[in-house]
C-alpha positions as CSV (number, residue, x, y, z in Angstrom):
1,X,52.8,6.3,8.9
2,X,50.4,8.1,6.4
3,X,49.9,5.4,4.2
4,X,49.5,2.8,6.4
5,X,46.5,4.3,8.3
6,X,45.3,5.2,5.1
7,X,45.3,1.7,3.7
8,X,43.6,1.3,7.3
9,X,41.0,2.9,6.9
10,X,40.7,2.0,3.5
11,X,40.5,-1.5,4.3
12,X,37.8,-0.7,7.3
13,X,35.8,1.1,4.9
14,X,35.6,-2.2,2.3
15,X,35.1,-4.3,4.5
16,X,32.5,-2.6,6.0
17,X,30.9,-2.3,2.6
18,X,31.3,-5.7,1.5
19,X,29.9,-7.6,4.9
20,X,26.4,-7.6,5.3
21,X,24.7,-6.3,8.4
22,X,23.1,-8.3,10.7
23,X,19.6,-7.3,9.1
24,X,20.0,-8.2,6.3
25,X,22.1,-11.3,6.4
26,X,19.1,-13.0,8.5
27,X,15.9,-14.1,6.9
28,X,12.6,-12.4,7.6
29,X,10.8,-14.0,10.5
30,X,6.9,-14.8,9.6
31,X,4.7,-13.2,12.1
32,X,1.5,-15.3,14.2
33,X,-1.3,-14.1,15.1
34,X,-5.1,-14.5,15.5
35,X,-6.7,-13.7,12.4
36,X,-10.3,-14.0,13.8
37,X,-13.1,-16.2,15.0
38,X,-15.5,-17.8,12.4
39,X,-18.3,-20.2,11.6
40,X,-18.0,-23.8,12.6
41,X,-15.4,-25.1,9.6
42,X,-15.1,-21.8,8.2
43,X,-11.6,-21.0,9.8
44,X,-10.3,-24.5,7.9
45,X,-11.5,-23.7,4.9
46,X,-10.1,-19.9,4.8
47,X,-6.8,-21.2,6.0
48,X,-6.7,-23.9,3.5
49,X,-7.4,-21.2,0.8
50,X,-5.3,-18.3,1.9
51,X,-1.8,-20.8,1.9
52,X,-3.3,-21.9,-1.7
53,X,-3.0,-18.7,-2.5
54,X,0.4,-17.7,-0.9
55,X,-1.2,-15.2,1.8
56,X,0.6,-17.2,4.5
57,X,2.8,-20.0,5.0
58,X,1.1,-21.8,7.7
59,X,-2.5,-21.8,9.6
60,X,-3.5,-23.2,12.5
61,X,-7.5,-24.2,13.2
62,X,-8.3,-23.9,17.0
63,X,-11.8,-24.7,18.0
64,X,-14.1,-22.7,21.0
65,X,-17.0,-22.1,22.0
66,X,-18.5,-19.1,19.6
67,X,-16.5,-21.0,16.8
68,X,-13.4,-21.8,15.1
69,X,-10.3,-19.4,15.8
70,X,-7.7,-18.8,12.6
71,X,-3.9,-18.5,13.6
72,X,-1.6,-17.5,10.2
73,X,1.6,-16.8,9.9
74,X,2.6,-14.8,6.9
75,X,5.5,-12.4,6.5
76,X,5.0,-8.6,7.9
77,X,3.9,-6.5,4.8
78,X,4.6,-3.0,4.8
79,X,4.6,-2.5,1.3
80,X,1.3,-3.4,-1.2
81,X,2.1,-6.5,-3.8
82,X,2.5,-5.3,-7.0
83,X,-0.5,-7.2,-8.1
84,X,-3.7,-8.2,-6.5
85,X,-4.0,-11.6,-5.2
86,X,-7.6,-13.4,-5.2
87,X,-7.4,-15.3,-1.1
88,X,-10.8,-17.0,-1.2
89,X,-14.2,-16.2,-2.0
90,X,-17.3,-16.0,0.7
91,X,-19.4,-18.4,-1.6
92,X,-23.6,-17.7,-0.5
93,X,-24.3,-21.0,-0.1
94,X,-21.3,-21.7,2.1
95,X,-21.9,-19.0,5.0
96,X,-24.7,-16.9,5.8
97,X,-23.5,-13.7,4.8
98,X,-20.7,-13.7,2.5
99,X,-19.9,-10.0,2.3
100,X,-19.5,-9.9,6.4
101,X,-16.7,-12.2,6.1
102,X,-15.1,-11.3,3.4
103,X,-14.7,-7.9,5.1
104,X,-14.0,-9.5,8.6
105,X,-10.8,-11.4,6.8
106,X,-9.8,-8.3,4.8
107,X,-9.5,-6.1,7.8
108,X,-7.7,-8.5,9.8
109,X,-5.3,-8.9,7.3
110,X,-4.7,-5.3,7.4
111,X,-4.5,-4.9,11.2
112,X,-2.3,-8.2,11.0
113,X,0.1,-6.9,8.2
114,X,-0.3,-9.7,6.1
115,X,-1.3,-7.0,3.6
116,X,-1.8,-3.8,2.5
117,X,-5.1,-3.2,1.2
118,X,-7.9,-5.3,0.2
119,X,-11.4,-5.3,-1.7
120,X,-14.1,-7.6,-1.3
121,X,-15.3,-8.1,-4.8
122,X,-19.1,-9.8,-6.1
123,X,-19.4,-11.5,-9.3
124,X,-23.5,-12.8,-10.3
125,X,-24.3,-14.3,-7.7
126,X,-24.2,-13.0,-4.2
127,X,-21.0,-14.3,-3.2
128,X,-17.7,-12.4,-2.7
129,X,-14.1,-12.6,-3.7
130,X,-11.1,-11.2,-1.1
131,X,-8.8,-9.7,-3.3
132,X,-5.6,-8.2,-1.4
133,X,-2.1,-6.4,-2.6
């Protein structure tokens, strides 16, 4: 009677081991949300550039009144990337103030989890580069 709840058990414990959980055996689901309201064509063109880049896998571009609204979907990060990756750059002939934007997409990235971090960075000109992780 020993040895056969034993190998019982034994077998319980494997195949416990060896099957994966429910977590893990389904893929991570991308989260959607609002990522903010911009300029007139702005939204299309930071969408366009942030699934270039890999920041999301899909946008959506839905116009108002006060201006365009961005919807991304990206997977939840909880972790930063190992590297930082360039999204899009705020270019000063493009949008009347680049480093406003640049921040307003940063930080709702953040608040969204679509990253960890981000810098806005400025290069000669007065333009400015999202870089996340």
């Amino acid at each position: 009677m020993r040895s056969i709840t034993r190998g019982v058990v034994l077998l319980a414990a494997a195949a416990t081991v060896l099957t994966p959980a429910a977590a893990q055996a389904s893929p991570a689901v991308d989260a959607t949300g609002l990522m903010g309201t911009f300029g007139f064509g702005r939204a299309a063109v930071i969408g366009a550039a942030g699934l270039a880049s890999g920041a999301w896998s899909a946008y959506a571009v839905r116009s108002g009144y006060a201006g365009d609204d961005l919807i991304v979907s990206h997977p939840a990060r909880t972790t930063p990337l190992a590297s930082e990756t360039v999204v899009y750059t705020a270019a000063f002939n493009e949008v009347a103030d680049p480093r406003g934007e640049c921040q307003k997409v940063g930080a709702a990235g953040v608040a969204q989890r679509a990253w960890v971090s981000f810098r806005c960075r400025t290069g000669f000109v007065p333009s400015y580069t999202l870089l996340v992780r």
